[in-house]
N, C-alpha and C positions, 0 to 999 in steps of 0.2 A: 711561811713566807715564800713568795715565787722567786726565783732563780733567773737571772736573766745573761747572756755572756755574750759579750762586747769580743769582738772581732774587728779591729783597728790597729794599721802598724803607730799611728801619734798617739805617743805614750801622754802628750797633757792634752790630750780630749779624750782621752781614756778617764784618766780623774778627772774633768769635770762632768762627762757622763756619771761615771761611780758617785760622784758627789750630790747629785741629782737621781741617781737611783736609791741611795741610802735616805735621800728625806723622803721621798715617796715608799719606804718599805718595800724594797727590793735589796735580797740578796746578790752580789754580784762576782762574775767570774771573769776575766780579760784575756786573750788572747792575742798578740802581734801578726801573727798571719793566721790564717784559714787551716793552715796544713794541721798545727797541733789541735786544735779544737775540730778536727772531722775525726783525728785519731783515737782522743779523749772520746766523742761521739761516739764511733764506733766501739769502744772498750763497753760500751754499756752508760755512762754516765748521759746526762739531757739535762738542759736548760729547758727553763718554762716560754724562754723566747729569748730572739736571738736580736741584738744589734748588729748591723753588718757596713761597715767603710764601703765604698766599692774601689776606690783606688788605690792600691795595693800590692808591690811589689811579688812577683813571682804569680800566686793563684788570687785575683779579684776576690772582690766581694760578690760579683756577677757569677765568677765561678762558683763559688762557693753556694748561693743561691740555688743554682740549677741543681747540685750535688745534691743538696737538700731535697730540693722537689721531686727529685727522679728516685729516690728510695720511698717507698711506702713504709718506714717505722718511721722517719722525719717530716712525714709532708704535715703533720697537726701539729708544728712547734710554728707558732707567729715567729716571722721575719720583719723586722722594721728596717729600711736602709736608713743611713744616717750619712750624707759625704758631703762634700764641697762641690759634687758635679751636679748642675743643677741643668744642664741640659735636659728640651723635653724628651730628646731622644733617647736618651739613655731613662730618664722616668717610664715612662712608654716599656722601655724593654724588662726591666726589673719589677714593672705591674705582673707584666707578661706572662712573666716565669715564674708568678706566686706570691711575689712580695706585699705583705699584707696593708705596709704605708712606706712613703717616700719621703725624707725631710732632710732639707737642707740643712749644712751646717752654720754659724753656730745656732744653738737650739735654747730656748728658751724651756726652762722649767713645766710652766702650762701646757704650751706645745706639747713638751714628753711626755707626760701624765695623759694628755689628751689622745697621743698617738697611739699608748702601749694601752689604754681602756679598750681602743676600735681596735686595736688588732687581739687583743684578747677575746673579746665577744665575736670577732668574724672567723673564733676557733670553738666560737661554744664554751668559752670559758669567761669567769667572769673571778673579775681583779680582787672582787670581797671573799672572805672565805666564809 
């Protein structure tokens, strides 16, 4: 079962993401900010893809994206942004930097399913086992 860790400080879009990742057969991990999940990251532990908020008290989810991309052991973990910012400007920048899909919040079911297949496959990886 793939692993996937939510990085959002709203704790109830956190469970209804998880809620939506457990029927689609996704294990799931949560983190409130960025800082402990780059910690946990670096300790050795990896999700198989990562949800990311961008708005976010202290380190973005913007930040946190870049951190990603700029290490060669993280750049092959799918990033899906997930926020309330739906400016194209800020989509445009979080493509930019790696981000494998961009979706607004709130997210309907299909949607997610839909989102985390394209960004699985645009890693070489494929959601069946």
């Amino acid at each position: 079962m793939k692993t996937v860790w939510i990085v959002d400080d709203d704790e109830e879009m956190i469970r209804a993401v998880q809620l939506m990742l457990r029927l689609l057969d996704y294990e799931t991990r949560y983190f409130l900010s960025p800082r402990p999940a780059a910690q946990i990251l670096l300790g050795g532990a990896r999700p198989d893809l990562f949800i990311l908020d961008i708005n976010m008290p202290g380190v973005s989810g913007i930040d946190f994206l870049e951190f990603l991309r700029r290490r060669t052991e993280f750049k092959d973990i799918p990033v899906v942004m997930l926020s309330t910012e739906a400016a194209d400007v800020m989509v445009d920048r979080a493509m930019a930097l790696g981000a494998d899909a961009y979706v607004t919040k709130p997210v309907a079911l299909e949607e997610l399913e839909d989102v985390l297949d394209k960004a699985f496959l645009a890693h070489g990886n494929n959601q069946e086992f």
